[in-house]
C-alpha positions as CSV (number, residue, x, y, z in Angstrom):
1,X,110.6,88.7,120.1
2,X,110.7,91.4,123.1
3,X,109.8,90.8,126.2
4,X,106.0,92.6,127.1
5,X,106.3,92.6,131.0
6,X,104.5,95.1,132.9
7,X,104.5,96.7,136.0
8,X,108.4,97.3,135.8
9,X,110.1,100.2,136.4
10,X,112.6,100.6,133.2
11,X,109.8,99.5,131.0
12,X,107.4,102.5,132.4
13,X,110.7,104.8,132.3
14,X,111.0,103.8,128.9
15,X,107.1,104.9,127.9
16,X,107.4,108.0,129.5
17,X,110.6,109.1,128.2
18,X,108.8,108.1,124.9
19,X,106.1,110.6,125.2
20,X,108.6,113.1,126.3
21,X,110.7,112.1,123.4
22,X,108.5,112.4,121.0
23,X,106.5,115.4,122.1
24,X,110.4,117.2,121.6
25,X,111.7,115.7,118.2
26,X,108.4,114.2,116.9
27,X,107.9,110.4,116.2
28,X,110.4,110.8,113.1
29,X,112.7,112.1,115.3
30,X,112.5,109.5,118.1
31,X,115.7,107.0,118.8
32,X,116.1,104.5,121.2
33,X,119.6,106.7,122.2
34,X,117.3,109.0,122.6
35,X,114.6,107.6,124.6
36,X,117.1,105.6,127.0
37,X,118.8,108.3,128.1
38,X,116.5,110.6,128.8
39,X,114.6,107.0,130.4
40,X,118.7,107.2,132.4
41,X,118.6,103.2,131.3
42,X,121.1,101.4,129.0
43,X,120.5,101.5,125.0
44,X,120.1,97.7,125.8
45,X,116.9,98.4,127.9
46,X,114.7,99.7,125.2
47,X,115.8,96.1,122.9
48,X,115.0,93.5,126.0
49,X,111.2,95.1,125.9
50,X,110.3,95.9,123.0
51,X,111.1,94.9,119.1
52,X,111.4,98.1,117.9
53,X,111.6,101.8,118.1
54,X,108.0,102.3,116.7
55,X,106.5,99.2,119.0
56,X,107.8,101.2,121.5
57,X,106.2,104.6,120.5
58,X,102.5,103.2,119.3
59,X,103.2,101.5,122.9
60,X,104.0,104.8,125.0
61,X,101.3,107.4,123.3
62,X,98.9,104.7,123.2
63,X,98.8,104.3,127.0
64,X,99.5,108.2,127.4
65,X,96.7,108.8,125.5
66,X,94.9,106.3,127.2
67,X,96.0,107.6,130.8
68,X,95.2,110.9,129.3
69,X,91.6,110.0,129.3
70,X,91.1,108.1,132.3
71,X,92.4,111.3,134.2
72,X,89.6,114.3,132.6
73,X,86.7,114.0,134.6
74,X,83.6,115.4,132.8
75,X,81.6,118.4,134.1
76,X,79.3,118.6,137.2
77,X,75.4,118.5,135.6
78,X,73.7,121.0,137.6
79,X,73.5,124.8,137.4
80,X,76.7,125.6,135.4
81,X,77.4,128.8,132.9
82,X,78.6,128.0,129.5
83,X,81.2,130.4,130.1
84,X,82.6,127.6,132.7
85,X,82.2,125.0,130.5
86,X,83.9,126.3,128.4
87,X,86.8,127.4,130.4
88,X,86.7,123.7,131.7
89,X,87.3,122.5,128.5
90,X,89.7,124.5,127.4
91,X,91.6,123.8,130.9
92,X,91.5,120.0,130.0
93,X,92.7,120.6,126.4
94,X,95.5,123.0,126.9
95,X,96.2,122.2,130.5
96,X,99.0,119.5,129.3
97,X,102.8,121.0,129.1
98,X,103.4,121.6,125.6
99,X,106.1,118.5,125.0
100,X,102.7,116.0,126.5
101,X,100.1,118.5,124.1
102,X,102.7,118.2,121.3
103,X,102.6,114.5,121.7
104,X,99.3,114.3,121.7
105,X,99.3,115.9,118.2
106,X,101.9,113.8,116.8
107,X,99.6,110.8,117.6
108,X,97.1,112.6,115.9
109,X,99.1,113.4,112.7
110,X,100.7,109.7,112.7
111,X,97.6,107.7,112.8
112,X,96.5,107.6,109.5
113,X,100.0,106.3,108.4
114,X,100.4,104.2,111.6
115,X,97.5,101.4,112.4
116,X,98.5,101.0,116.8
117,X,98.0,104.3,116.8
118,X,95.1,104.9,114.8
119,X,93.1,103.1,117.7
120,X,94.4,106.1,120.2
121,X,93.6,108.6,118.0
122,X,89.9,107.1,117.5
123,X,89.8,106.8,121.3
124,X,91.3,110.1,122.3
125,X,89.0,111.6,119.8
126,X,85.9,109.9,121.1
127,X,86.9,111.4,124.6
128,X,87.3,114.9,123.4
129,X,83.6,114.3,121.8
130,X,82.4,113.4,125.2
131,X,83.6,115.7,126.7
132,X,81.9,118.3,124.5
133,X,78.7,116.5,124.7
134,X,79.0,116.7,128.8
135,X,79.7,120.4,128.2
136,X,76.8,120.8,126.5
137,X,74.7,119.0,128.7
138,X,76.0,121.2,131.7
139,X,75.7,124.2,129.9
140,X,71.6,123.0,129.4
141,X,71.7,122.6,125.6
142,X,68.7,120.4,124.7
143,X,69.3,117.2,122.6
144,X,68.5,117.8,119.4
145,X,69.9,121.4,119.6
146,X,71.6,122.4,116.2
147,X,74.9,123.1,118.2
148,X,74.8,119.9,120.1
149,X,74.2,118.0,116.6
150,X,76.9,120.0,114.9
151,X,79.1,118.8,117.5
152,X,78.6,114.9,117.3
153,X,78.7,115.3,113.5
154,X,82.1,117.0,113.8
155,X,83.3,114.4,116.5
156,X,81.9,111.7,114.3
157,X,84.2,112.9,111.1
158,X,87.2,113.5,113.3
159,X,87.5,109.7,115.0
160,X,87.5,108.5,111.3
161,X,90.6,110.8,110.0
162,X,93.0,108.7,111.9
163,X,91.9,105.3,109.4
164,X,92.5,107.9,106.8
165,X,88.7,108.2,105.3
166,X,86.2,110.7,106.6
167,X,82.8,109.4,107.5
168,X,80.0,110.7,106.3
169,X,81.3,110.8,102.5
């Protein structure tokens, strides 16, 4: 069994060079070689924390993903133009470098087939929502607006792709 420590430097190394990893080659394309030098730790590293290569990538986008969300802070209420709301949102979706955006959308395209990191999708997915939502709401749409309901119902069906079933049918 690996060792799950936190808080240590090699193991965080070895997550970030994960997400960098994979956002490059894609999770099919991800190695430990691969992961520990670009983490500049020995092969041996990636072995004493983890059990394997795909413990270690659920591990790595899951908190990316995770980390991802914690760091988008919604939109100020108040008297805001749609036009920044929406350039707010498009700053927070694109505003990744592509190899992070590209990870992103490898968690995204994996979860269905990979249960750890169906959970990230779902949660990543349920951020995105709010956000639009918070958008929305800046941007004075009333609740019960048909863009605002068209919205959750589209949010609603994309947190369920990742368990591979679309809600709703």
């Amino acid at each position: 069994m690996a060792r799950n420590r936190r808080k240590q430097p090699r193991r965080d190394a070895l997550l970030e060079a994960a997400v960098e990893v994979v956002g490059e080659r894609g999770v099919a394309g991800t190695t430990h070689r691969a992961v520990t030098e670009r983490a500049e730790v020995p092969l041996a590293t990636a072995s004493y924390y983890f059990s394997s290569i795909d413990e270690l990538i659920a591990e790595a986008l899951t908190a990316f993903v995770k980390q991802r969300a914690e760091e988008i802070g919604l939109p100020h209420q108040g008297d805001v133009a749609p036009a920044q709301v929406a350039e707010w949102y498009a700053q927070q979706v694109m505003g990744l470098d592509k190899s992070k955006r590209l990870a992103f959308y490898e968690v995204l395209l994996n979860a269905a087939r990979t249960p750890e990191l169906a959970e990230a999708a779902r949660n990543a997915l349920a951020s995105y929502q709010d956000w639009a939502v918070a958008g929305l709401n800046a941007a004075g749409a009333p609740r019960g607006s048909r863009c605002r309901t068209r919205v959750c119902r589209i949010g609603t069906r994309l947190r369920s792709a990742p368990s591979g079933r679309v809600a709703g049918k």
